[in-house]
N, C-alpha and C positions, 0 to 999 in steps of 0.2 A: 118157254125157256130161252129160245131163241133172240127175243126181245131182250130179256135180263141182259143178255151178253152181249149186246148191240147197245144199249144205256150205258153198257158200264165202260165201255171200248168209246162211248161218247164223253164219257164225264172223264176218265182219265187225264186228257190233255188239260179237263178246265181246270181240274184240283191242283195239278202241276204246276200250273202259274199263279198259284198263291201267292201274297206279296207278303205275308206275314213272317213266315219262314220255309226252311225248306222244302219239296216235295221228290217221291218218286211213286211213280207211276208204271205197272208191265201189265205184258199182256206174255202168254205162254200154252205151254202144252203139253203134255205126259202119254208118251206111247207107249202101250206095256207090251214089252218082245215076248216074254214069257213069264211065270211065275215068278216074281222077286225080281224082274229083269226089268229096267228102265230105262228108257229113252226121252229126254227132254230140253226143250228147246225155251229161250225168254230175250224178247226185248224189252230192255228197259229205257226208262229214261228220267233225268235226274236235273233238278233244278235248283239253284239258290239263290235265295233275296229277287225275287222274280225275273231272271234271267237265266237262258238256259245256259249247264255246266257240262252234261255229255249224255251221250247215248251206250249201250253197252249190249251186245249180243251172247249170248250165252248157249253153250252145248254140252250136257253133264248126262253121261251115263250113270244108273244106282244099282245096286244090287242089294236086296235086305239078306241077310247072312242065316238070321232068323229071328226072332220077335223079341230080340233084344238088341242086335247090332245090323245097323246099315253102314253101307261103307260108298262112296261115290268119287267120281273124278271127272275134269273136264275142260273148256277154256272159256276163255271170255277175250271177245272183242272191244276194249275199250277203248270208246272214241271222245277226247274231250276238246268241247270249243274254246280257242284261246282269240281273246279277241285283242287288234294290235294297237299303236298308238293313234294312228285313223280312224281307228272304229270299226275295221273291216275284220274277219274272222277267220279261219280255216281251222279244219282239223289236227290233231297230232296223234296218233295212235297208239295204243299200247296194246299188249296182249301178255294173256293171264292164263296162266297153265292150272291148276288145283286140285289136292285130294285131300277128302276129309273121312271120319270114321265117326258115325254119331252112335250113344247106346241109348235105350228106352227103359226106362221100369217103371210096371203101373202099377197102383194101389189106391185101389177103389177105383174112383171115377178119375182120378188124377195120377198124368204121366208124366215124369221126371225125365231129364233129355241132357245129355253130357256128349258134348261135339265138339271135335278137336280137327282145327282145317290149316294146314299146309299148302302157303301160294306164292306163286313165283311171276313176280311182273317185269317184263323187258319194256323198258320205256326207247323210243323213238324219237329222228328229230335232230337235225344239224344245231339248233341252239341249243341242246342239251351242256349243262355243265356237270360234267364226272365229279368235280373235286365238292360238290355242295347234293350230287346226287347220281342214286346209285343205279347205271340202267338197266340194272337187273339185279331187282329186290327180291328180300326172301321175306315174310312173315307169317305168323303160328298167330291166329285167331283159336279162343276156347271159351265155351257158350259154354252155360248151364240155364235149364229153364222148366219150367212147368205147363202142362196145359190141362183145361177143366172137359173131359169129355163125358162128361153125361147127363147134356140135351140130345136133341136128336139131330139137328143140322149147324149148330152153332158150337163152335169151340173157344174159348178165350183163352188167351198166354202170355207170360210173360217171361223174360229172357234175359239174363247179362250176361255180356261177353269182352272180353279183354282181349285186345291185340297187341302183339310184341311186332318189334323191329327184328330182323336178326344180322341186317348184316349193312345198316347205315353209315355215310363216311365219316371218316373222324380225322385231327387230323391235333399239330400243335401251333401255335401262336405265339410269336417272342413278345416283348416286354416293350419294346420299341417304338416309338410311334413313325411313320414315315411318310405320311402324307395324309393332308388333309383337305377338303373339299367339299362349299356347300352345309357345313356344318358338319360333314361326314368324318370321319377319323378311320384312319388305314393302320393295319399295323403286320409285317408279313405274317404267312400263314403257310406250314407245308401240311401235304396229305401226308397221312400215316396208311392208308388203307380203307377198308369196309367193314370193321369192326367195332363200330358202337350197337349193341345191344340194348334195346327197354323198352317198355311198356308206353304207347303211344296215342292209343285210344280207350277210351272205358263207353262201353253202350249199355243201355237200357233200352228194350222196346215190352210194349205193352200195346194188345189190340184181339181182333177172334180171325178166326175161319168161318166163312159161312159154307155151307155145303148143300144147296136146296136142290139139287139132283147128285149122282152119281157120278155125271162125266163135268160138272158147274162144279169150280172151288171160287170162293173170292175172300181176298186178305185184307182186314184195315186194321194200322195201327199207326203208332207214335211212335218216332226216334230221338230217344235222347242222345247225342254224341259229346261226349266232352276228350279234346283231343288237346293233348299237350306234346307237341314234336320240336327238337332240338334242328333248327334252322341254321345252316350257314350260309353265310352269305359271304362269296369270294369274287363278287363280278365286278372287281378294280376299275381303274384305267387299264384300258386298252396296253397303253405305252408301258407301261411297266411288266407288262406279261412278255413282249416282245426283248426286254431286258434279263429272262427268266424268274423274273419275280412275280408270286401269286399274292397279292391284296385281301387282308382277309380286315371284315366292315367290326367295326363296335355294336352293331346290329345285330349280329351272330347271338343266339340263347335260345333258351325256350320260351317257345311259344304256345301261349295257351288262348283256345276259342272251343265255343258251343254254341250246339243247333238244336232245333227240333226241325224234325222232319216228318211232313203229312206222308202217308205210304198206303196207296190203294193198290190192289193187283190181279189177275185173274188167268184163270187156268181151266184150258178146258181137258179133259180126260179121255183116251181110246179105246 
C-alpha cells in the first residue's frame, strides 16, 4: 500500500503539467480526534495551459451532526504566481476563511448530497486596484451531486455547483468620451461601492473515489468550469488619477471563458 501512495505522490506533478488543459493535483490527510470529529489538512496545486497558476494550503475542521448533515469550517492559504513583464515571478497571497453545511440522503446504493459553502477571500498586494476589485470577497458556492456506492472500493460521482458573487464592485460610467489612446477609449467612471451580486461560475465535475485500503482514498475526475465574470477595467493614465479623475476602458463587460481541468488527489486516513 505503501507503494500505491508513493506512484501516486509521483504521478501527480506529471499529470499537473498537462498541456491540453487545466490540472490540480493534492496530496492530504484526515485525523480523526474523535467520533464525527475531524481534522484535515491538503496541499494543492493548480495549473493552466501548462504553466503553473498557484499553490494553495488548506486546514478545515468537520464535524458529522449525524448521517444526514456534516457541517465544516476552515482557511486556506492561497498563493498565486503572477508572472511580470520580464518574465520573472513572485508571489501574491490571499487567504480564505470558509464554512459549509453539506446534507446526505441515500437510497439504495446511491447518495444524494446538497452543500452550501460560505467564503471569505482577503486579497493582498500594493498593486491591488479596490475600484475593479474587491480585497475582501464574499461568495455562497451550492453543490448538489450524487454518488454510486455499491462496489466495494470504487465510488463514482457527479456534481454541479454554482457560485454567486455577493459583494463585487460596481460602480456608474457617463456618456462622455475623454480620452483616448492606442485604440483604447476612456470614458470617466465613479465607484458606487461592493454591491454587484451574480452568478459567476457554473461547474460540473464527474470522476470516482478509489478506496483500496481504509487509511488510502484517491480522487479522479474532470472539471468542467464555465465562468462568466463582469470585469472592470479602471487602470487609466496614471496622469488623470492625479487629477481626481478614475478612467474607466470600453473594455469593461462580461467576460466569458471555459476549462476542463484533469484533477487527481489523495488522502491518507488516521
Amino acid at each position: 500500500m505503501k507503494r500505491l501512495a508513493l506512484i501516486a505522490a509521483l504521478l501527480l506533478p506529471v499529470a499537473a503539467w498537462a498541456q491540453e488543459f487545466g490540472a490540480r493535483t493534492s496530496i492530504g490527510a484526515d485525523y480523526k480526534i474523535q467520533k464525527g470529529l475531524h481534522l484535515g489538512v491538503e496541499e494543492e496545486l493548480r495549473v493552466g495551459d501548462g504553466t503553473l497558476d498557484n499553490l494553495r494550503t488548506t486546514l478545515d475542521l468537520s464535524y458529522k451532526v449525524n448521517k444526514y448533515l456534516k457541517v465544516d469550517g476552515g482557511y486556506t492559504l492561497i498563493n498565486p504566481w503572477k508572472v511580470k513583464d520580464d518574465y520573472s515571478g513572485f508571489w501574491n497571497p490571499r487567504h480564505r476563511l470558509f464554512v459549509s453545511a453539506t446534507g446526505h440522503y441515500r437510497v439504495g446504493d446511491l447518495q444524494f448530497s446538497l452543500k452550501e459553502k460560505l467564503q471569505y477571500t482577503h486579497r493582498t498586494g500594493d498593486s491591488l486596484n479596490v475600484y475593479q476589485t474587491n480585497p475582501n470577497a464574499l461568495s455562497l458556492k451550492s453543490r448538489i451531486g450524487v454518488k454510486y456506492k455499491g462496489f466495494s472500493s470504487w465510488e463514482p460521482f457527479a456534481y454541479f455547483e454554482l457560485r454567486t458573487a455577493l459583494n463585487d464592485p460596481w460602480g456608474e460610467v457617463s456618456g462622455n468620451l475623454q480620452y483616448t489612446n492606442k485604440d483604447r477609449a476612456y470614458y470617466t467612471y465613479t465607484h458606487t461601492g461592493y454591491t454587484h451580486v451574480y452568478n459567476n461560475r457554473y461547474r460540473f465535475n464527474i470522476g470516482t473515489d478509489w478506496a483500496p485500503s481504509k487509511k488510502h482514498n484517491f480522487t479522479f475526475g474532470i472539471l468542467a468550469d464555465y465562468c462568466t465574470d463582469y470585469e472592470i477595467d479602471t487602470n487609466g493614465p496614471s496622469n488623470w488619477e492625479k487629477k481626481g479623475v478614475r478612467l474607466f476602458t470600453e473594455t469593461t463587460g462580461w467576460v466569458d471563458t471555459f476549462r476542463l481541468s484533469l484533477c487527481i488527489g489523495y488522502q491518507y486516513k488516521f
